[in-house]
Structures are given as structure tokens and as C-alpha cells.
KENUMAR-279578 format. One line per field, with one value per atom (N, C-alpha, C): residue in one letter; atom name; x negated, y negated, z; residue number from 1. Coordinates in steps of 0.05 Angstrom, whole numbers. Atoms other than C-alpha are relative to their C-alpha. Last residue first. Layout:
<sites>
residuo: [A;...];
atomo: [CA;...];
px: [X;...];
py: [Y;...];
pz: [Z;...];
num: [NUM;...];
</sites>
This chain:
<sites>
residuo: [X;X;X;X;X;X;X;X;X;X;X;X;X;X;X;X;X;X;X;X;X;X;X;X;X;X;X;X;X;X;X;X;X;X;X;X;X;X;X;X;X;X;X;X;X;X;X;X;X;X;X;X;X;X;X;X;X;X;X;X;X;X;X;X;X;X;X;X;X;X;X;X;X;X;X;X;X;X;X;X;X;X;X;X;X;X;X;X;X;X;X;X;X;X;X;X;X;X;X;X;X;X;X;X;X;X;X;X;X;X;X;X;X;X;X;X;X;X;X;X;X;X;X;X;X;X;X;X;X;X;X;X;X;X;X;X;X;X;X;X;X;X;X;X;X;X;X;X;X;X;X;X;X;X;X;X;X;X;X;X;X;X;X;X;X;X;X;X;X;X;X;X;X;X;X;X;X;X;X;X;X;X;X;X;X;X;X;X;X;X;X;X;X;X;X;X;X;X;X;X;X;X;X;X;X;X;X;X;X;X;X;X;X;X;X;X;X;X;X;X;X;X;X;X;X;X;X;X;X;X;X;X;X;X;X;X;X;X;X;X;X;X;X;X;X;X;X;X;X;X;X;X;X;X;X;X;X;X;X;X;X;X;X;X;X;X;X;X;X;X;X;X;X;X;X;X;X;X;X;X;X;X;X;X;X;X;X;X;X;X;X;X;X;X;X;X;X;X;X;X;X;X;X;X;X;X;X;X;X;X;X;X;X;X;X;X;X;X;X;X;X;X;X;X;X;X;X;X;X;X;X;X;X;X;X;X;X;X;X;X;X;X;X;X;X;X;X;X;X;X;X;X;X;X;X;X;X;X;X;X;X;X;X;X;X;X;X;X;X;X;X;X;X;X;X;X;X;X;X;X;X;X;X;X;X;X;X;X;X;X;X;X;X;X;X;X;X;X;X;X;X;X;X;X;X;X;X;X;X;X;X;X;X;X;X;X;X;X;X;X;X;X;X;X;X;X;X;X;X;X;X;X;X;X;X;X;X;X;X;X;X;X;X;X;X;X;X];
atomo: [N;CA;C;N;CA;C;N;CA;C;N;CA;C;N;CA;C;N;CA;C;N;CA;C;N;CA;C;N;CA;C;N;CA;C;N;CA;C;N;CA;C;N;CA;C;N;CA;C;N;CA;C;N;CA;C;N;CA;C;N;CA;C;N;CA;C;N;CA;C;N;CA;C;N;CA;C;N;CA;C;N;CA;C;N;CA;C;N;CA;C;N;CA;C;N;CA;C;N;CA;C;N;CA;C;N;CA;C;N;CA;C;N;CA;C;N;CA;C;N;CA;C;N;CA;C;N;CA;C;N;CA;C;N;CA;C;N;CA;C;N;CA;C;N;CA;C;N;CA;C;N;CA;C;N;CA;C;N;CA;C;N;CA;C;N;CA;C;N;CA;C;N;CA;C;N;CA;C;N;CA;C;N;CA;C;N;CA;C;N;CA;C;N;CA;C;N;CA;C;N;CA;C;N;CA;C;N;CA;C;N;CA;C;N;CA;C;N;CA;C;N;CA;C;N;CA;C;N;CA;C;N;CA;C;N;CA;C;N;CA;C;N;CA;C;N;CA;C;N;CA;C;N;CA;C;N;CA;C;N;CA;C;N;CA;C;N;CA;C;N;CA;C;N;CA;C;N;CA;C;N;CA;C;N;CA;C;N;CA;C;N;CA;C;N;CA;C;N;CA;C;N;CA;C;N;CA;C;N;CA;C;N;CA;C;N;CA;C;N;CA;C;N;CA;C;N;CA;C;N;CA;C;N;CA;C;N;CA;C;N;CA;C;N;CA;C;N;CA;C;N;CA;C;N;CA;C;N;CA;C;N;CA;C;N;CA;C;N;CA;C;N;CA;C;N;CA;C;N;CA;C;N;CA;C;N;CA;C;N;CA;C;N;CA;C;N;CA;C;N;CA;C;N;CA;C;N;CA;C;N;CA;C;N;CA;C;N;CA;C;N;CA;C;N;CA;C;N;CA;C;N;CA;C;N;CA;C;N;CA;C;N;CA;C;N;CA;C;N;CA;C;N;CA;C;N;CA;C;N;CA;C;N;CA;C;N;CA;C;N;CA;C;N;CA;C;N;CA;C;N;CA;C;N;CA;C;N;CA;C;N;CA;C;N;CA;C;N;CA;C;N;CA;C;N;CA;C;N;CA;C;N;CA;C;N;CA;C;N;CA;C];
px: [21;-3211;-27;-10;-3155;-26;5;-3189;9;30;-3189;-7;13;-3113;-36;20;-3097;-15;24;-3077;-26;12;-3019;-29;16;-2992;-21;17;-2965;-10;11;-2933;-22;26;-2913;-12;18;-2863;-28;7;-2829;-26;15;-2823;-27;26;-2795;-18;18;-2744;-27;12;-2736;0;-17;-2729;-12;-7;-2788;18;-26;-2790;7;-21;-2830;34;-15;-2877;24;-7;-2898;15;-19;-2902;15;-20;-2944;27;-2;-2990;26;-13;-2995;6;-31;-3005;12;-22;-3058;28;-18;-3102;20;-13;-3140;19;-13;-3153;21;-24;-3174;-2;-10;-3232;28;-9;-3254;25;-19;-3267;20;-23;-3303;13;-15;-3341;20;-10;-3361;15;-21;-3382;17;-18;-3430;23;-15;-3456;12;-23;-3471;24;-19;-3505;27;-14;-3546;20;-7;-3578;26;-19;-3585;14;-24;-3617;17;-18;-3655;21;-9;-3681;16;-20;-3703;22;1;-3743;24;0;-3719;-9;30;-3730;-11;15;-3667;-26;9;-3633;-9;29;-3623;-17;22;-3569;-30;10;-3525;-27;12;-3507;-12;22;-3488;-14;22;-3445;-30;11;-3413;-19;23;-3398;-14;28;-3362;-15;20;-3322;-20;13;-3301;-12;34;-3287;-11;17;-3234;-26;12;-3206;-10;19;-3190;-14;16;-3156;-26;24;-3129;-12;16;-3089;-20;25;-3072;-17;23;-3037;-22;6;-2995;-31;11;-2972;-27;23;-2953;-23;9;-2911;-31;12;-2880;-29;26;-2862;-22;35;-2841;-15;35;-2799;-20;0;-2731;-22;9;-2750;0;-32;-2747;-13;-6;-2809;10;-17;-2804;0;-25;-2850;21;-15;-2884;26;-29;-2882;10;-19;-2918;23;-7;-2964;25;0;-2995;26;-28;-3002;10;-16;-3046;27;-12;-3078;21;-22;-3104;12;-11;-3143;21;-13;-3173;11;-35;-3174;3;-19;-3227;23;2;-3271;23;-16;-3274;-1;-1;-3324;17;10;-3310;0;1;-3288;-9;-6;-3260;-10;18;-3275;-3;39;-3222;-11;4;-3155;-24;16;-3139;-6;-9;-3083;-12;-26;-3114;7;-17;-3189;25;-7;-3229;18;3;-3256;-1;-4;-3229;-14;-18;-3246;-12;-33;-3272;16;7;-3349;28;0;-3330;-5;-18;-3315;5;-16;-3371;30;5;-3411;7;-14;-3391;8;-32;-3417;20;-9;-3485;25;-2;-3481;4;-32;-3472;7;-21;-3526;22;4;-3575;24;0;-3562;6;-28;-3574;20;-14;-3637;26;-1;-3658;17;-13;-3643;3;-30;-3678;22;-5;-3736;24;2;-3738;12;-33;-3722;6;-11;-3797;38;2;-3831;29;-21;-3800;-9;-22;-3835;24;-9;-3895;27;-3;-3912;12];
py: [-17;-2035;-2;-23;-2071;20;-7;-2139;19;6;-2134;-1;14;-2116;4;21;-2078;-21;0;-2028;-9;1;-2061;12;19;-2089;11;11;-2037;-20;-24;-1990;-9;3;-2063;26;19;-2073;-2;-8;-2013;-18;-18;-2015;6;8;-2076;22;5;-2047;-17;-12;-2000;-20;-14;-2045;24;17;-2050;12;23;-2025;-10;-11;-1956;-19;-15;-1992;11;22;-2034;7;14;-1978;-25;-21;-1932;-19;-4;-1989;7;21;-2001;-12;5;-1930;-25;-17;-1927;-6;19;-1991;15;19;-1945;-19;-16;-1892;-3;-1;-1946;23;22;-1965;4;-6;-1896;-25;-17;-1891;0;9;-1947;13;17;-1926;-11;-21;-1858;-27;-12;-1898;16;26;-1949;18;7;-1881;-30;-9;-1850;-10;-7;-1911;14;15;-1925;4;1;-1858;-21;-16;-1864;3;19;-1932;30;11;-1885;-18;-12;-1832;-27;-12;-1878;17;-31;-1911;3;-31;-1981;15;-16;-2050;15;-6;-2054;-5;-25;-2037;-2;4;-2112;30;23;-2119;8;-6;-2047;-18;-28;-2058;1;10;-2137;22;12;-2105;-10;-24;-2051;-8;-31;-2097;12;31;-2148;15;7;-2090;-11;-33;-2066;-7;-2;-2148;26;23;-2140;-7;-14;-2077;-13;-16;-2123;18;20;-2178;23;-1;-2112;-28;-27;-2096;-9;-3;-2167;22;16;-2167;-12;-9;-2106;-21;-23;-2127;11;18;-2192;24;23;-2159;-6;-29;-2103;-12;-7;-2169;23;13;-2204;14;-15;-2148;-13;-26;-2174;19;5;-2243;21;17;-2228;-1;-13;-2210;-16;11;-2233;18;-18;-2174;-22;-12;-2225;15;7;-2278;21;15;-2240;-4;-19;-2205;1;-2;-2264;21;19;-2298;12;6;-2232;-20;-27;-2229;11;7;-2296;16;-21;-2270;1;10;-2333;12;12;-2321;-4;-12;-2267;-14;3;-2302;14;2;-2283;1;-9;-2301;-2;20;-2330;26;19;-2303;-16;10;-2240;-27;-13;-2222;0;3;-2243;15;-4;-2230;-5;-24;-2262;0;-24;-2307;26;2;-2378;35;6;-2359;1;-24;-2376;-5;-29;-2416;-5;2;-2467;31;-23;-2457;-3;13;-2528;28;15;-2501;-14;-16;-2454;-8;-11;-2501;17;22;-2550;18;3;-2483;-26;-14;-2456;-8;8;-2502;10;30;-2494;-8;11;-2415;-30;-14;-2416;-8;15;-2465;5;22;-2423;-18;-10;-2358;-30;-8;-2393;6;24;-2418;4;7;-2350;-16;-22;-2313;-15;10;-2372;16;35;-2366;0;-10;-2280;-33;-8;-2290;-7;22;-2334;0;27;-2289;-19;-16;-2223;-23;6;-2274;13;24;-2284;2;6;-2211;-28];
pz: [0;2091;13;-6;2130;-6;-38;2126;10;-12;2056;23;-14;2051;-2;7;1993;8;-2;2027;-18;-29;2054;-5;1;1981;35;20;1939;6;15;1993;-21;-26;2027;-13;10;1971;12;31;1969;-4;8;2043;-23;0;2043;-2;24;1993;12;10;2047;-27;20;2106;-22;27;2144;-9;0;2220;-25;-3;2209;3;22;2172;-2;20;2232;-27;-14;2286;-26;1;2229;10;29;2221;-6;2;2293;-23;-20;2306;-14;8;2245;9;4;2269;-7;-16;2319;-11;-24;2266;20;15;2215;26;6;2276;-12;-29;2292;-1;6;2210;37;16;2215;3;-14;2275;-16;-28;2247;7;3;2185;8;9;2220;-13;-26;2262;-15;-19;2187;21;28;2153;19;-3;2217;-19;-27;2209;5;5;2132;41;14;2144;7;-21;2200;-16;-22;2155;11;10;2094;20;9;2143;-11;-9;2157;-11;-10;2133;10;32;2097;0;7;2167;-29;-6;2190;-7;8;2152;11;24;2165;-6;1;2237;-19;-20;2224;1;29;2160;28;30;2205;-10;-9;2251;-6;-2;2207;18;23;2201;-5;-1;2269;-32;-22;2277;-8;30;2209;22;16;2258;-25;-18;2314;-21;-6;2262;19;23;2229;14;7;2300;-27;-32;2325;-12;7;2258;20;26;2266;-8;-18;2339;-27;-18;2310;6;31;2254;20;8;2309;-28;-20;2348;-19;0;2287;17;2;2263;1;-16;2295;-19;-25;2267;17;-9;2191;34;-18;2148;18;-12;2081;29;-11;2051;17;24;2005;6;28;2053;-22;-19;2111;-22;-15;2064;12;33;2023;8;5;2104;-32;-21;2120;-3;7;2048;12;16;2063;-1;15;2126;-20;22;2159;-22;1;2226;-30;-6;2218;3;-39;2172;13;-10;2095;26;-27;2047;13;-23;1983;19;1;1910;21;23;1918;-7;11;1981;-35;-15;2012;-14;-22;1971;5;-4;1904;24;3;1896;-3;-9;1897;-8;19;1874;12;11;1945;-28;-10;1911;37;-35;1866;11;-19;1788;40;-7;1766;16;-19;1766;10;-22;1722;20;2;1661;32;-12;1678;9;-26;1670;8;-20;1611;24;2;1553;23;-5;1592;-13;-35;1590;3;1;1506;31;9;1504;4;-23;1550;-7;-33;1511;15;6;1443;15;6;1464;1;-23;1484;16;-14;1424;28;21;1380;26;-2;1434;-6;-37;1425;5;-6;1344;29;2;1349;2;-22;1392;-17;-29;1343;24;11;1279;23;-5;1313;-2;-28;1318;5];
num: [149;149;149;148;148;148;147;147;147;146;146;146;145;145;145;144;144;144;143;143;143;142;142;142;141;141;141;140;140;140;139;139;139;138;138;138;137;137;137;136;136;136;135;135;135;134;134;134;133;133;133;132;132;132;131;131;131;130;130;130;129;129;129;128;128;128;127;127;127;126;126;126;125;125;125;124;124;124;123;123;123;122;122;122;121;121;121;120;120;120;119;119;119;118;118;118;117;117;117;116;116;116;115;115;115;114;114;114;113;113;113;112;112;112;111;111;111;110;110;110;109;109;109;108;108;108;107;107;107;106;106;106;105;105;105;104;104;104;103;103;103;102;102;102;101;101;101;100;100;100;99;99;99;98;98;98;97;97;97;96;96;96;95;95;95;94;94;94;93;93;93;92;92;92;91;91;91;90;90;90;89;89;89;88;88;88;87;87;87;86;86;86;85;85;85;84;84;84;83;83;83;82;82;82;81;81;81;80;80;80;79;79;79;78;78;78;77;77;77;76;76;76;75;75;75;74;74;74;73;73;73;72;72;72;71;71;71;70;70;70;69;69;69;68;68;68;67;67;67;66;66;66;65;65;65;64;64;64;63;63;63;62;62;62;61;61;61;60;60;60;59;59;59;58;58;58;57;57;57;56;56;56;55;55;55;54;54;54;53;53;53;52;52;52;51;51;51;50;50;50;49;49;49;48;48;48;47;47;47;46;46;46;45;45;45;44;44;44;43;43;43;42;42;42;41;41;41;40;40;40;39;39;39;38;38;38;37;37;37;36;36;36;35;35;35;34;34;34;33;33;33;32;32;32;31;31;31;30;30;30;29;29;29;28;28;28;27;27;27;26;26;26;25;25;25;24;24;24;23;23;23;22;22;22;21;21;21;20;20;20;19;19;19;18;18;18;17;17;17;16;16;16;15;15;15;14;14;14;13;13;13;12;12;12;11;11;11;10;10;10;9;9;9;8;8;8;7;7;7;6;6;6;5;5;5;4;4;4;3;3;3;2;2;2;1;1;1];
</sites>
């Protein structure tokens, strides 16, 4: 018996050392991480939707699609509130009946889904203005927004 205490310690030790060489190291990475979307690394506020300005520049978008641009980002700023919703809805339900979390569960995913619904049009309106290599390029970055899902 001593001798599985004494591996357990050694095991422990070993653990703790490895972690303390690490942690000056990780303590230097910035956060948010530069080029990862919300949620990734920090919390995300509604004005502050990196993914939004990541978006803008990638697809270069020119002046005859700012309105459709603007229109687009009014839309996930309203449907990044229908989120933050969701989560306020959800919090206080982990001292619920199994029944009503599930309750609240449902009507928080009725409203999400009411939510992408409402940002579709101005999805659709916005898509339908991009060139087609913006296209190409927006295909691999729009639903990657975090404030979209």
C-alpha cells in the first residue's frame, strides 16, 4: 500500500511541474485569440463581433453593397440579442424540475429558430449582392459567424 501512495505523490509532483513550466507560457497568449471568432477565447458583446469586421475585409465589400452590408449587420446584431436570450432564459433554469428546464429548453429553441428565420431575408438580400468570388468566399465564412449561430 505505501508503495501505490508513494507512485500517486511522484505522479502528482510530476503533474504540477509539467503545469508550472506552462503557465508563464499561456499566460502571454492574448485573449480574445487574434483570429478566432467569439467564443473562442473571451466573451462576446453585441458591438463587439470580431467575425463581423473579419467578414467585411475578407469579402472586400465595395460601396454599392454597403447598404445591403449594413442591413445584414443590423440583422445578426438583432439575432446576437435573440441569443444572449436564450442563455438569460436557460441560467436561471438549473434549479428547475427536470420538466420545466426541458420546458424552457423547447420555447428558448422555438425562439432561436424564429430568430435565424428573421435574419434569412437579410441574409438572402446580402448574398444575392456579392460578386461570385465573393460568394465563394462568404460560403466559407458566413456561417461561421458566432453571432449568427
Amino acid at each position: 500500500m505505501p508503495k501505490i501512495v508513494t507512485r500517486f505523490a511522484i505522479a502528482g509532483a510530476l503533474a504540477v511541474l509539467t503545469m508550472a513550466a506552462w503557465a508563464p507560457a499561456i499566460a502571454q497568449i492574448p485573449f480574445p485569440i487574434p483570429g478566432l471568432p467569439p467564443g473562442f477565447g473571451a466573451p462576446m458583446t453585441e458591438g463587439s463581433c470580431l467575425t463581423i469586421e473579419m467578414l467585411k475585409s475578407g469579402l472586400a465589400i465595395t460601396n454599392a453593397q454597403k447598404s445591403a452590408w449594413d442591413a445584414y449587420v443590423g440583422a445578426l446584431k438583432t439575432n446576437y440579442k435573440s441569443l444572449q436570450g436564450m442563455r438569460e432564459t436557460m441560467m436561471p433554469m438549473r434549479d428547475k424540475t427536470s420538466v420545466e428546464q426541458f420546458d424552457a429548453h423547447v420555447t428558448a429553441m422555438e425562439n432561436r429558430l424564429r430568430a435565424l428565420k428573421d435574419l434569412k431575408p437579410t441574409l438572402t438580400a446580402f448574398y444575392a449582392g456579392l460578386s461570385d468570388d465573393q460568394k465563394q468566399k462568404a460560403d466559407g465564412m458566413l456561417l461561421g459567424l458566432s453571432c449568427m449561430m
